[in-house]
C-alpha positions in Angstrom: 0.0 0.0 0.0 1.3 3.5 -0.8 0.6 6.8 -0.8 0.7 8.7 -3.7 -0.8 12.0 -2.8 -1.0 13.0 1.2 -1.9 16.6 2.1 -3.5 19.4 4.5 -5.9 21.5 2.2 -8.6 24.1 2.7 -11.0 22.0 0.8 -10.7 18.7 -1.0 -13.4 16.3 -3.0 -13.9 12.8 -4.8 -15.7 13.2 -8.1 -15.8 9.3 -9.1 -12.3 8.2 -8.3 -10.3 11.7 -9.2 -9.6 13.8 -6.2 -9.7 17.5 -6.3 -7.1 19.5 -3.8 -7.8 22.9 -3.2 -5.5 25.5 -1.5 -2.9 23.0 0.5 -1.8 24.1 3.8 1.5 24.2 5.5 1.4 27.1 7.5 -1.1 28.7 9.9 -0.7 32.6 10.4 -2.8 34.5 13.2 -2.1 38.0 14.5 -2.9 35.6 17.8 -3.0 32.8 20.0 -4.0 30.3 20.2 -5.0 29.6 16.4 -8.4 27.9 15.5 -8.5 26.6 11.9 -12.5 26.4 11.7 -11.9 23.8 8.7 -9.4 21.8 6.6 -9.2 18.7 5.1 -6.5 15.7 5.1 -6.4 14.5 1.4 -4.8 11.2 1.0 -4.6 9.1 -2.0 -3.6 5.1 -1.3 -2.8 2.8 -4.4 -3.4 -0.3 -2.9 -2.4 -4.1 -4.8 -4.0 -7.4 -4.2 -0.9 -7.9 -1.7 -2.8 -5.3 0.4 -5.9 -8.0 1.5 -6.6 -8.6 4.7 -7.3 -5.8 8.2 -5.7 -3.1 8.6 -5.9 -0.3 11.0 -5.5 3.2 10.2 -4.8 6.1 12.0 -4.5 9.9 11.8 -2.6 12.2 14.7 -1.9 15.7 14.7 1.8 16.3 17.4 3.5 18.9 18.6 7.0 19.3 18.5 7.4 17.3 21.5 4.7 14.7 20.2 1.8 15.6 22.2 -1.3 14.9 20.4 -3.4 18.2 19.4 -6.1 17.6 21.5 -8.1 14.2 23.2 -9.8 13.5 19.9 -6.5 12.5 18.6 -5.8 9.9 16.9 -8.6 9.7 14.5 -8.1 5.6 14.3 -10.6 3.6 11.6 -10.3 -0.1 10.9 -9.4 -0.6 7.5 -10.3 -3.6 5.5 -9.0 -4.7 1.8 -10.3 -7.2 -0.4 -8.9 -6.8 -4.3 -9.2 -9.8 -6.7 -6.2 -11.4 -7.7 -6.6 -10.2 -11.7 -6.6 -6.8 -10.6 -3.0 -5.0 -10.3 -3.7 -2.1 -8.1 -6.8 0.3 -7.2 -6.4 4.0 -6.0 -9.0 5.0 -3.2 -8.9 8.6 -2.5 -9.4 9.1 1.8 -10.9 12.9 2.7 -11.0 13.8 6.5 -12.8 16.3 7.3 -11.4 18.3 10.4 -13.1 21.5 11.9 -12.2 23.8 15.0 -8.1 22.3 15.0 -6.7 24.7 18.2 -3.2 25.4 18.1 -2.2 27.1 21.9 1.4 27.7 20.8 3.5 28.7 17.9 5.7 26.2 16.5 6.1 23.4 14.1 3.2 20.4 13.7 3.2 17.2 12.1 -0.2 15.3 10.7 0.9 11.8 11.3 -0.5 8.7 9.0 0.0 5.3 10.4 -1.1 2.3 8.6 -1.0 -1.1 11.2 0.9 1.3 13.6 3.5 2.1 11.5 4.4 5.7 10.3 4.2 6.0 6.4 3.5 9.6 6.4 4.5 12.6 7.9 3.7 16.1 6.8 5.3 18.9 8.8 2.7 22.0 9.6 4.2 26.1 11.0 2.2 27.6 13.1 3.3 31.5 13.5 1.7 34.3 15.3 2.0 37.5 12.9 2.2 41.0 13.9 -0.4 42.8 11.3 0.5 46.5 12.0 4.6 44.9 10.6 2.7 43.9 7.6 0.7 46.7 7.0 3.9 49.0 6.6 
């Protein structure tokens, strides 16, 4: 199983097997803290081969620098079964996660973990940096 496309996004959709990524994210800016991002999604894109059958678990957590989870509804964890026919060489299935009201108390750098059977195939780093608007204004 891997993943071909994996990434934070203001907005992101499945229109019969294509996904469409809009606006991705890699930095939060706010004049201040902490920083509420109402809504974004996680966009991931899995190609996935008949060696793939069988349970898996899947799992999404958002850390701090010192891996602390974001908040206590981290990880987002989802059992994740695969059943392919032999005759078919690989299938792409496009994952969206929706996430609203993500509070970050401190500036810093994140990371949006992806775990598949509790190990770490993904890792997207995330800044977080308080702005001073009356700087940018000159």
């Amino acid at each position: 199983m891997d993943i071909q496309i994996a990434t934070l996004c203001d907005h992101a959709a499945d229109y019969n097997g294509k996904m469409v990524v809009s606006g991705t994210i890699d930095v939060l800016a706010a004049p201040q803290l902490p920083i509420v991002q109402p809504q974004c999604c996680l966009a991931i894109r899995l190609c996935i081969t008949p060696d793939d059958n069988g349970p898996h678990k899947f799992s999404v957590n958002i850390i701090d620098g010192d891996g602390k989870s974001l908040d206590d509804k981290m990880p987002i964890d989802a059992d994740m079964p695969i059943e392919i026919p032999e005759d078919v060489p690989f299938v792409t299935r496009n994952l969206i996660l929706n996430l609203q009201g993500l509070r970050f108390h401190e500036a810093g750098v994140y990371f949006v973990d992806i775990s598949i059977d509790n190990e770490l195939v993904q890792r997207l780093p995330l800044r977080v940096v308080q702005v001073d608007q009356q700087k940018q204004a000159s």
